[in-house]
C-alpha positions as a printed Julia matrix, in Angstrom:
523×3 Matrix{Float64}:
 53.73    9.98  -0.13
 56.92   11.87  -0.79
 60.39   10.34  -1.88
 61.4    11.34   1.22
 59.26    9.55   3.1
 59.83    6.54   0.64
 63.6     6.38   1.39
 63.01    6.44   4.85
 60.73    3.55   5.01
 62.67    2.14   2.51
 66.43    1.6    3.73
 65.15   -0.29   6.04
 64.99   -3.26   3.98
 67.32   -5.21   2.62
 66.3    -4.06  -1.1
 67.57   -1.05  -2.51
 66.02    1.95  -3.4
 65.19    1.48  -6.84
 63.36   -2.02  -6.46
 61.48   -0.32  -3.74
 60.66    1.97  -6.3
 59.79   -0.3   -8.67
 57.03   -2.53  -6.84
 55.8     0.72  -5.57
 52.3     0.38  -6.98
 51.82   -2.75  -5.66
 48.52   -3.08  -3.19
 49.62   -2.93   0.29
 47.89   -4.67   3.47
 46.32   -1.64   5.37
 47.24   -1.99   9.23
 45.07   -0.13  11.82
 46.9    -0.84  15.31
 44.35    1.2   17.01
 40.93   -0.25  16.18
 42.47   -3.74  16.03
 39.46   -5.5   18.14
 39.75   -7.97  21.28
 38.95  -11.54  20.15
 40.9   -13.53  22.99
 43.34  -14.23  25.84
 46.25  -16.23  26.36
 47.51  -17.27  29.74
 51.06  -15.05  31.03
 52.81  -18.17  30.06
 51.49  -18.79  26.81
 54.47  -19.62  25.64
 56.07  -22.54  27.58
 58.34  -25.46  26.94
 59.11  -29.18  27.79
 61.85  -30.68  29.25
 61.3   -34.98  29.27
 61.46  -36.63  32.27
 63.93  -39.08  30.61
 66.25  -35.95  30.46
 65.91  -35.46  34.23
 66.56  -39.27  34.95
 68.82  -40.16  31.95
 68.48  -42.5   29.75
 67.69  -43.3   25.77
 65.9   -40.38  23.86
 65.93  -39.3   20.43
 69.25  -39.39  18.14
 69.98  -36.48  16.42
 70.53  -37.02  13.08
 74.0   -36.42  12.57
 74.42  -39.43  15.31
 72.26  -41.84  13.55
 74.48  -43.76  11.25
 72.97  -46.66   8.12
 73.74  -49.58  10.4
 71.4   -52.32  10.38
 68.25  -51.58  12.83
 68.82  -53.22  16.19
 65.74  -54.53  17.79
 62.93  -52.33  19.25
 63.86  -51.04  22.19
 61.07  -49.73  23.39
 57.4   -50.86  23.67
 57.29  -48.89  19.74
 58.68  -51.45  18.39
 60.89  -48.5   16.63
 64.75  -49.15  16.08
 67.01  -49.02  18.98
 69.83  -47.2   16.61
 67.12  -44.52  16.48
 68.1   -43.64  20.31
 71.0   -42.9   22.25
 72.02  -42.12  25.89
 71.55  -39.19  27.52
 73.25  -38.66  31.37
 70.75  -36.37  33.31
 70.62  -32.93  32.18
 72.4   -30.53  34.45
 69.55  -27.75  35.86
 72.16  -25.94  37.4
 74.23  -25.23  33.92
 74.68  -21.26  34.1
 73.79  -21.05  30.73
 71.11  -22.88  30.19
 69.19  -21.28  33.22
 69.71  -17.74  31.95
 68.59  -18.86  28.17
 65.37  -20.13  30.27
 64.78  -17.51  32.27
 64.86  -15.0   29.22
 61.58  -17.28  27.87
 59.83  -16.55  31.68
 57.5   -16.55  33.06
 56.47  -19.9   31.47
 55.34  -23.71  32.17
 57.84  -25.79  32.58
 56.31  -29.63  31.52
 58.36  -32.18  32.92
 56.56  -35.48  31.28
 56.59  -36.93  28.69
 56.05  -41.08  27.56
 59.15  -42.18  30.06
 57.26  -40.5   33.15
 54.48  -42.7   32.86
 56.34  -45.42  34.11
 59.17  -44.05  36.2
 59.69  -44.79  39.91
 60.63  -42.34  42.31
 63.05  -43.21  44.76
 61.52  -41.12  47.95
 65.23  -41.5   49.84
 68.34  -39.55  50.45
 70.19  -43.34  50.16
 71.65  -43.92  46.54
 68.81  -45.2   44.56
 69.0   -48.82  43.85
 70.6   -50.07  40.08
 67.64  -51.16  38.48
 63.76  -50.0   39.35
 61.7   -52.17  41.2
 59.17  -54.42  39.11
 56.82  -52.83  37.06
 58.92  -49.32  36.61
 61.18  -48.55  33.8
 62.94  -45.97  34.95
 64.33  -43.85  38.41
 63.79  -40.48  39.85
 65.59  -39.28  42.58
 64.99  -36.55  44.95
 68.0   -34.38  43.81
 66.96  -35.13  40.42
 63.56  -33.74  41.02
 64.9   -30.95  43.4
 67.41  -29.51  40.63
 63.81  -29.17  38.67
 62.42  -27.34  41.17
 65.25  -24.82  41.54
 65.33  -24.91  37.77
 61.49  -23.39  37.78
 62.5   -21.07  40.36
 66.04  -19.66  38.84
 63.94  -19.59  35.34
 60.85  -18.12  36.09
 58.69  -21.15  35.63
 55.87  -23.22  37.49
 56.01  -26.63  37.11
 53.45  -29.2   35.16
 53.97  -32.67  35.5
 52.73  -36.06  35.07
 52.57  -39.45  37.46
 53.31  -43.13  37.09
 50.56  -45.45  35.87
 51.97  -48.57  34.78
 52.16  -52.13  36.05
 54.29  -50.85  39.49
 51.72  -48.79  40.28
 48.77  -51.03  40.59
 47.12  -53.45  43.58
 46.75  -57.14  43.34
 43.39  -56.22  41.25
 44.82  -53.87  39.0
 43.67  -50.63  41.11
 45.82  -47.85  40.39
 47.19  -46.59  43.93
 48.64  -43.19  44.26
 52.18  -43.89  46.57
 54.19  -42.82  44.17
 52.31  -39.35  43.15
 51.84  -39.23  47.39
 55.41  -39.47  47.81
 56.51  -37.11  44.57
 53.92  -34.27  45.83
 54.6   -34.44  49.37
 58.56  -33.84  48.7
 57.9   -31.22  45.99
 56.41  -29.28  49.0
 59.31  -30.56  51.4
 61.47  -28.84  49.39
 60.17  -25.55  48.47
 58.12  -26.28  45.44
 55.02  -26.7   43.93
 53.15  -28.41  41.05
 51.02  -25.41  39.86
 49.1   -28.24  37.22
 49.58  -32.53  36.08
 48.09  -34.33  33.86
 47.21  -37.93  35.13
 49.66  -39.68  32.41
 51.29  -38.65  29.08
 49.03  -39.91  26.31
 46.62  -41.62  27.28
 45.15  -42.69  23.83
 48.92  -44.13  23.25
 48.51  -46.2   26.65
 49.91  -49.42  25.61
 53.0   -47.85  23.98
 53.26  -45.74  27.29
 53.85  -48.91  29.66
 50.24  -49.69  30.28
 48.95  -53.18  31.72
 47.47  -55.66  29.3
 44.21  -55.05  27.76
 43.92  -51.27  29.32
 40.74  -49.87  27.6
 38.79  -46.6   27.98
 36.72  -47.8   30.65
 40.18  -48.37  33.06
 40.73  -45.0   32.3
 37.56  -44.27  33.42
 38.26  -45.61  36.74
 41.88  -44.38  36.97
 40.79  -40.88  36.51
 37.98  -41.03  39.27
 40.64  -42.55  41.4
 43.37  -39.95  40.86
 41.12  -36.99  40.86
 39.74  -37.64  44.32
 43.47  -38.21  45.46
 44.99  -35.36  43.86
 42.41  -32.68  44.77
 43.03  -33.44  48.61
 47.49  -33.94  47.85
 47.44  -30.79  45.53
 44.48  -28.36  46.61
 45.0   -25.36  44.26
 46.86  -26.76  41.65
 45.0   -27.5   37.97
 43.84  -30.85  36.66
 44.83  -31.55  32.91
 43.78  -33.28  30.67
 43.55  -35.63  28.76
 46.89  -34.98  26.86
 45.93  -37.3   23.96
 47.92  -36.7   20.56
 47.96  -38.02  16.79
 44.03  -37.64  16.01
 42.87  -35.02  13.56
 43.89  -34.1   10.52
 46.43  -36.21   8.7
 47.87  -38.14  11.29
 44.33  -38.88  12.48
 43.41  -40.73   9.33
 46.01  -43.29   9.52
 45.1   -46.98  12.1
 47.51  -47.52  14.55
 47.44  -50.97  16.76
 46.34  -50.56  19.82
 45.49  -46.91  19.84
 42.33  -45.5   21.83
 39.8   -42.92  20.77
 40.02  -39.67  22.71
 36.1   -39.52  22.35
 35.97  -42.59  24.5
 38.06  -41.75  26.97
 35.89  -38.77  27.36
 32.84  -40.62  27.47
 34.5   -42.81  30.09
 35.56  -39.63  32.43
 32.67  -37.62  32.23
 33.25  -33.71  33.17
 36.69  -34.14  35.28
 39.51  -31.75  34.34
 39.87  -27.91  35.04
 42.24  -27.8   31.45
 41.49  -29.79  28.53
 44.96  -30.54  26.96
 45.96  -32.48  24.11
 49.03  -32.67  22.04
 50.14  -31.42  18.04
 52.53  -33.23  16.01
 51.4   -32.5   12.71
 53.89  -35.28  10.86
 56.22  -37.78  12.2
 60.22  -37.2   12.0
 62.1   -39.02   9.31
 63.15  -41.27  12.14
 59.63  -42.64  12.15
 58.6   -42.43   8.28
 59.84  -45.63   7.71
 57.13  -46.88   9.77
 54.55  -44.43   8.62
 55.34  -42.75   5.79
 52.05  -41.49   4.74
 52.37  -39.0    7.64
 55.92  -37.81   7.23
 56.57  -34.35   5.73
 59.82  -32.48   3.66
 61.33  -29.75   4.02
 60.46  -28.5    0.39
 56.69  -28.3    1.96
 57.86  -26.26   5.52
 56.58  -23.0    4.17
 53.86  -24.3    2.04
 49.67  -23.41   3.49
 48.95  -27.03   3.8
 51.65  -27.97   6.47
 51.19  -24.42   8.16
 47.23  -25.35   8.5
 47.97  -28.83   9.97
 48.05  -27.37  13.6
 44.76  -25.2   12.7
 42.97  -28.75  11.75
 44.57  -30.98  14.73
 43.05  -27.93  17.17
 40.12  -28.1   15.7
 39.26  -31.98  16.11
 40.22  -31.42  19.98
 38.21  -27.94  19.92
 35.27  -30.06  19.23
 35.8   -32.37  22.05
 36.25  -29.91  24.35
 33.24  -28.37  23.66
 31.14  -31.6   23.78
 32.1   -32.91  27.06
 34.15  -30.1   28.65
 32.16  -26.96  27.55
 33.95  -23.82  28.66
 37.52  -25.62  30.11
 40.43  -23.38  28.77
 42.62  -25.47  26.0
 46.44  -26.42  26.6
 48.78  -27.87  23.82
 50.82  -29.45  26.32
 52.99  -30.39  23.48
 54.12  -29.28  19.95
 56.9   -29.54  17.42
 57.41  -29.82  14.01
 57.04  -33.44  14.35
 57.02  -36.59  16.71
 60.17  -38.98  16.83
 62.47  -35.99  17.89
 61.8   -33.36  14.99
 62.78  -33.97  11.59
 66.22  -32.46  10.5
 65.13  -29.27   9.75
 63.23  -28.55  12.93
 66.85  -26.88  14.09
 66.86  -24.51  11.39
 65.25  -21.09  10.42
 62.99  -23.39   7.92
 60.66  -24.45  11.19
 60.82  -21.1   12.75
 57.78  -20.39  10.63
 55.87  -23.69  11.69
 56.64  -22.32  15.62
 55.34  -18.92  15.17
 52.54  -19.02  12.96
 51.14  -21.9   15.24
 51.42  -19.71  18.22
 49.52  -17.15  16.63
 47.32  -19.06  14.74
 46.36  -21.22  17.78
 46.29  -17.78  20.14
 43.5   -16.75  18.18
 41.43  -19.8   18.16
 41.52  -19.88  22.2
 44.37  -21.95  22.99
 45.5   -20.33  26.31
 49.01  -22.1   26.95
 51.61  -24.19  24.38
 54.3   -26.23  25.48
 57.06  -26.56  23.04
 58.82  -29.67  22.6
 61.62  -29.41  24.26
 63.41  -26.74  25.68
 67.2   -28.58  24.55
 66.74  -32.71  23.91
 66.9   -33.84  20.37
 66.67  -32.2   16.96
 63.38  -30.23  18.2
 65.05  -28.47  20.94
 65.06  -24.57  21.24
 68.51  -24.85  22.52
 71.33  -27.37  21.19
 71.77  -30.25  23.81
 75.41  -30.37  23.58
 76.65  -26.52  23.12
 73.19  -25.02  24.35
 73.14  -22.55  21.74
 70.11  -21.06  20.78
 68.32  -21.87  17.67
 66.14  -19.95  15.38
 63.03  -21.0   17.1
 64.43  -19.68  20.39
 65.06  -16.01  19.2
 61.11  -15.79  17.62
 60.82  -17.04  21.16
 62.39  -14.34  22.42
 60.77  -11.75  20.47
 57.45  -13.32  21.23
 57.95  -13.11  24.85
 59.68   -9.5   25.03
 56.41   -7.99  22.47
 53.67  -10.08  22.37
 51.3    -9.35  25.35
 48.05  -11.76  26.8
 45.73  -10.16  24.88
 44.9   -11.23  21.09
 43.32   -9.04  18.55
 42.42   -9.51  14.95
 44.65   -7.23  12.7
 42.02   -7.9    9.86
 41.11   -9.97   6.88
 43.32  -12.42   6.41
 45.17  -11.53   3.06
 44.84  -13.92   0.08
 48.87  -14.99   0.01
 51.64  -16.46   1.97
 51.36  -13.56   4.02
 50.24  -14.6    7.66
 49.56  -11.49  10.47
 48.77  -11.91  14.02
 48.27   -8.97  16.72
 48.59   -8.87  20.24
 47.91   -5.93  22.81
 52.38   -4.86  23.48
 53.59   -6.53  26.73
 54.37   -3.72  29.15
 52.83   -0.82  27.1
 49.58    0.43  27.79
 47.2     1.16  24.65
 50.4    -0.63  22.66
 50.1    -3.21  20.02
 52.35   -5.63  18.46
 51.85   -7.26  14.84
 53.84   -9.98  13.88
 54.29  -10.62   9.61
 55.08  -13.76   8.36
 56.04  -13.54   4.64
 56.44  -17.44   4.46
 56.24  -17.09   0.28
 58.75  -16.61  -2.31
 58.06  -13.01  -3.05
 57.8    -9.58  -1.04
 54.62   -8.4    0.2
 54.1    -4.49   1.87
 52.23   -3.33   4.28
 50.88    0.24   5.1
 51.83    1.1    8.55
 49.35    4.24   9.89
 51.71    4.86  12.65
 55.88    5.16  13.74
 56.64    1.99  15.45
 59.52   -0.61  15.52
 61.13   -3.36  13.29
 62.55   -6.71  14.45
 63.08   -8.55  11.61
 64.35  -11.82  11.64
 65.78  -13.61   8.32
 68.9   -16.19   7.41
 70.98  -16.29   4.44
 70.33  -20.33   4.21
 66.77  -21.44   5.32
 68.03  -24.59   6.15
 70.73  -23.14   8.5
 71.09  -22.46  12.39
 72.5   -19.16  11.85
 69.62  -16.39  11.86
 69.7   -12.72  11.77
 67.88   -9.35  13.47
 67.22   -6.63  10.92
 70.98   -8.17   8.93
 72.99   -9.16  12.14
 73.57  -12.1   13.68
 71.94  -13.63  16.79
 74.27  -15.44  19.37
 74.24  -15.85  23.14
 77.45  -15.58  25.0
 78.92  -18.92  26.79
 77.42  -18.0   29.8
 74.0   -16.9   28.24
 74.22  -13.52  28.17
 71.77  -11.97  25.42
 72.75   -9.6   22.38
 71.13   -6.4   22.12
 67.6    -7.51  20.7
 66.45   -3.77  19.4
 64.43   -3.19  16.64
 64.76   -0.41  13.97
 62.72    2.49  14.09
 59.54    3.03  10.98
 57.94    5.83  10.17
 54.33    5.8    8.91
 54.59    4.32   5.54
 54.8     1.42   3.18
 56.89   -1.37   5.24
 58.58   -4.38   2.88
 58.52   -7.94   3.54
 60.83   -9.76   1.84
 60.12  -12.97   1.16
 61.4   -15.8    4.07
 60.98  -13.39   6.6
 59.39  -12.84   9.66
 58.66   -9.49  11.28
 57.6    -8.27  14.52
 55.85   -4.47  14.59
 55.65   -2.58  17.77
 53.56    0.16  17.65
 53.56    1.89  21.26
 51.58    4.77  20.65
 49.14    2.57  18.96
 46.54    4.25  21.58
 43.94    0.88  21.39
 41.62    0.89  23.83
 41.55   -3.13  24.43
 45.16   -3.06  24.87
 44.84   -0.31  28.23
């Protein structure tokens, strides 16, 4: 290699010359874009997000932290028993904000999820009169029609189809406890009315969480059982065509699986209880709870200190893995759905808004891409600390521009870019979106020094890095990223590479487009 070529490859990075220089006998990771094999697909929207029901409706979600003021806790508000200084009041979100629906439609195509705990016992209010104050017995919350028609448009205007869940609580049931299916009648039947559709639903949001989710008394695995025969029967005849999820269970596996929680079901049960019965199996990762929560259950809290550390990036890996296994015991062959993910539960922790968690979100989607996860939901598009978009200002966050890059070079198809090196050096390979025979491969240098890799071929560099890890403020190749106020992108190019030794710095992650990669899988 000359010092030509050297230079060239090397003021690209932020270091100069002569520390490029200096580490260059280091070992670097050999890339070989074109004999990168197959091992996978992921579904066109891969990549999806939430948005809660209670944000549709209105009501109390998550505080952000720089609400949440050291009063003393008010009483649970909620069937969690969990502070009611821990929420606040949302009005509904507005679906027809300008902004917010181009930001969206950048992500697209993608799932939209409206769910979430608060659907599973909302009523909706099947009438163009003003909805009544309070929801009739046994519901905790209203939907209206325009409410649900602004999330129709919403899908439409951003490229989305829409996933959902029904009501199952107390309002819901006969004199014997039946579950009836009115309400899902009434919310599929005007979906079509007005132009939309529910490409996929789950049957309720955490089932294994049942009691905290507004079930009756004494609901066990075996009501579940008989809930999910019910609804299956109904919604194959009300929704022909559109997929059956679930079970959408959360908090088993791994760490959070270890720890007893009153009144929480087994997954396996519920399995055993619903024999073979959904098209998706779908389940949920929250690999800690939020500091919000850890006063409750501290032994499954995390810190920021450990965001770029291999245990917390391998919590996803072992939370997959326990639902893998169930999938493949009593729903061999159904493709997997993370229907939702974030940093962690109880609205994120206060770093989930920052660069810091931006390598949590994109390792995850690669890691879990290559273990046959077809579609992840992130939690939530812009509600709460965890949001990929600020709720008040709707400006993006670091998580939404490795969105961005993931949607805009990342294509369906997942190779294997090769031995997995032994550092904090994570790589991930997909066939280029849009380019025939092109391949992307996206670097994470999550460790505290650089790393190189050997690049056989001229590609592009999009390389995203902030000066404070623990800031909102993140940068492409040294400039900053920021949407205009009516959500209008920047230029999102990447720098040009020749063949040569590429440096990571450390804290970064780098996407590496290589359109002349000539792979056959990718063609």
């Amino acid at each position: 290699m000359t010092r030509r070529t050297l230079f060239l490859c090397a003021r690209l990075a932020p270091l100069p010359l002569f520390a490029f220089l200096y580490q260059v006998g280091a070992q670097p990771v050999p890339l070989s874009p074109a004999t990168m094999p197959r091992i996978g697909n992921v579904d066109e929207r891969f990549q999806s997000y939430n948005i809660e029901m209670i944000e549709v409706t209105g009501g109390r979600f998550w505080k952000p932290y720089d609400q949440i003021h050291n009063d003393k806790p008010a009483p649970g508000s909620t069937a969690s028993g969990l502070p009611a200084n821990l929420y606040e009041y949302r009005p509904p979100i507005d679906l027809y904000n300008v902004r917010l629906r181009k930001l969206a439609a950048a992500l697209g195509p993608s799932y939209i999820r409206v769910s979430g705990t608060w659907a599973n016992t909302v009523y909706f209010h099947d009438s163009d009169d003003p909805a009544p104050e309070k929801p009739p017995a046994g519901f905790n919350g209203i939907l209206t029609r325009k409410q649900w028609k602004g999330v129709i448009d919403f899908a439409r205007a951003a490229n989305g189809e829409v996933v959902t869940s029904f009501a199952f609580g107390a309002g819901t049931r006969d004199a014997a406890g039946a579950w009836t299916p009115d309400q899902a009648r009434h919310l599929l039947a005007y979906t079509k009315a007005a132009g939309g559709r529910i490409a996929a639903a789950e049957f309720m949001n955490e089932p294994n969480y049942a009691a905290m989710g507004g079930a009756p008394k004494g609901y066990e695995a075996a009501a579940f059982g008989r809930d999910i025969a019910s609804f299956r029967v109904f919604y194959r005849d009300a929704a022909p065509g559109s997929l059956f999820v679930g079970p959408g269970s959360t908090g088993e596996g791994g760490v959070l699986g270890s720890t007893p929680t009153p009144g929480k079901l087994r997954t396996e049960d519920l399995m055993r209880a619903t024999g073979p019965a959904f098209d998706v199996f779908s389940y949920h990762i929250y690999a800690a709870v939020s500091q919000r929560c850890a006063g409750a259950m501290p032994s499954i809290g995390t810190t920021a200190a450990a965001a770029r550390s291999k245990e917390w990036l391998s919590r996803p890996e072992k939370i997959h893995a326990f639902y893998a296994d169930l999938r493949d015991r009593y729903e061999p062959g159904t493709p997997l759905w993370v229907t939702e993910v974030a940093d962690a539960g109880c609205g994120g922790n206060p770093w989930s808004s920052t660069f810091l968690d931006t390598f949590r979100y994109l390792n995850q989607l690669g890691r879990l891409a290559q273990r046959g996860v077809r579609m992840i939901a992130h939690n939530t598009l812009a509600a709460s600390d965890y949001g990929l978009l600020d709720e008040r200002t709707l400006a993006p966050r670091p998580n939404y521009w490795g969105a961005l890059l993931w949607r805009r070079l990342m294509g369906s198809v997942v190779l294997n870019p090769g031995p997995p090196p032994d550092s904090d050096l994570y790589l991930y390979a997909h066939c280029m979106r849009d380019r025939p025979g092109g391949v992307t491969v996206l670097a994470i240098n999550a460790g505290t020094t650089s790393q190189d890799l050997e690049a056989p071929k001229p590609g592009r560099r999009y390389t995203l890095t902030s000066k404070h890890l623990e800031s909102t403020a993140v940068e492409l190749n040294g400039r900053e990223l920021q949407a205009a106020s009516d959500g209008a992108l920047p230029p999102v190019e990447g720098v040009s590479v020749r063949a040569c030794r590429l440096r990571l710095e450390p804290a970064s992650v780098t996407f590496i487009a290589f359109p002349n990669a000539g792979n056959r899988a990718c063609r």
